[in-house]
N, C-alpha and C positions, 0 to 999 in steps of 0.2 A: 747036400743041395735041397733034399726035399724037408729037410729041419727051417732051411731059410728059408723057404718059398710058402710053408705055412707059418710060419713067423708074420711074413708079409701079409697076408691074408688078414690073420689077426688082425695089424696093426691099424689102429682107428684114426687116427692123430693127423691124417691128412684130411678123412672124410670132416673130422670136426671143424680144418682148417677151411675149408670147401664150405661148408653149412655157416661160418660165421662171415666170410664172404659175401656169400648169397644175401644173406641178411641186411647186413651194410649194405650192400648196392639197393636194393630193394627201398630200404629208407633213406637212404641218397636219393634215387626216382623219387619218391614221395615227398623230400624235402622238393626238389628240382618244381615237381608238377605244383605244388601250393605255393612256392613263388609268384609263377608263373601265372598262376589264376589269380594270386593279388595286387600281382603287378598291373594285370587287365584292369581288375577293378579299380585301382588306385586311378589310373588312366582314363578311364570314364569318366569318373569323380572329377577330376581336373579338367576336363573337358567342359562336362557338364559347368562349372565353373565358371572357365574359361567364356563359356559362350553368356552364359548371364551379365558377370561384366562387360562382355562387350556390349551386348544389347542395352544394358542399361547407360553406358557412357555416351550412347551415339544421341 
């Protein structure tokens, strides 16, 4: 019992799975948030647009 339970100990193979997780998710968020902020901008931009044609068409 005490051969397996520092076996266990040793074994890294989950923390590595754990640490390449974290990572991904992390630049997932980062993907997610710089979307998300060009999506805003792109939205202005068209806005901004948006409002000039109409001003100039009337």
């Amino acid at each position: 019992m005490q051969k397996l339970f520092s076996r266990f100990i040793r074994d890294e193979s989950g923390a590595t799975a754990i640490e390449y997780g974290l990572i991904a998710a992390l630049i997932a968020l980062a993907i997610i948030a710089g979307a998300g902020a060009l999506g805003n901008a792109v939205n202005t931009k068209f806005k901004v647009i948006g409002n000039a044609v109409n001003s100039s068409g009337s």
